[in-house]
Phi, psi and omega in degrees: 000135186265136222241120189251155200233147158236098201274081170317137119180182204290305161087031166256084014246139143018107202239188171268300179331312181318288185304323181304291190303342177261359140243010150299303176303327156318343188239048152250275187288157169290310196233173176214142202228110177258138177229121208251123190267158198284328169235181179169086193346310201294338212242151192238115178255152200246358197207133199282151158313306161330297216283337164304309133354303198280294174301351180261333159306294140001307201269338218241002167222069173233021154242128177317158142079014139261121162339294186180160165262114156227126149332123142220174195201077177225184144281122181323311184299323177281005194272317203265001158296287168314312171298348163086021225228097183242040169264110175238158151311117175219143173255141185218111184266333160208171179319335178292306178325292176305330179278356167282307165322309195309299189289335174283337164305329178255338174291348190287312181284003190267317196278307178207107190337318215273346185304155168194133158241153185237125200268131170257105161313169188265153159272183175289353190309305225248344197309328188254006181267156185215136149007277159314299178319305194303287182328307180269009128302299163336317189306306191251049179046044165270175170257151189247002179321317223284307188303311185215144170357129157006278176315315179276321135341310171300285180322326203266340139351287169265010175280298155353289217281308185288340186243356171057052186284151172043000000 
């Protein structure tokens, strides 16, 4: 039986951290299901679920054995309950990290017993870049080349540039 993974986040926008951790886990699991959520109290996102949906198909697609890319606006547990799956993916780049995961891990298992996550460190490459980060470097016009993809460097580019964000 072939063993499918469900790799979460917001993915605003897609990093190379991100990608480094979605083909560590490919040469774990058979298929990997990134699931980009649509909201995230914590987080303020500049690029719609569509266009997060649209980039991360774009950065992921020369890596094998993903399943799919789907938006959802669930609960992880009820996401990886419908996806048939009960493995999720978490990357964790520091002790904060891990301690946020450790309590999203366990309310996941409180919501459905069969859930387990399985934690990847970031590499040392990859470790300190975040999202967050990249968006406020953009912000003040730095450069974010370093961080993401082409594709994704361009789109977050002409996002600035057309919306005049933050």
């Amino acid at each position: 039986m072939k063993k499918t993974a469900i790799y979460p986040g917001t993915f605003d926008p897609i990093t190379y951290g991100h990608l480094d951790i979605i083909t560590r886990a490919i040469k774990i699991f058979d298929n990997i299901i990134i699931a980009v959520s649509s909201d995230n109290l914590n987080k303020k996102t500049i690029f719609s679920l569509k266009e997060r949906i649209k980039l991360t198909q774009l950065a992921t697609a020369n890596i094998h054995n993903i399943k799919k890319i789907v938006g959802f606006n669930d609960l992880l547990a009820n996401l990886a309950k419908k996806e048939n799956t009960n493995i999720l993916i978490r990357g964790v780049r520091t002790i904060f990290d891990f301690d946020y995961e450790i309590k999203l891990a366990a309310i996941n298992k409180q919501i459905y017993p069969e859930l387990d996550s399985i934690f990847l460190l970031s590499s040392q490459e990859t470790s300190f870049i975040s999202s967050s980060f990249v968006k406020e470097i953009a912000k003040y016009k730095g450069n974010v080349k370093p961080y993401l993809p082409k594709e994704i460097h361009l789109a977050l580019l002409k996002k600035f540039q057309k919306t005049n964000i933050l």
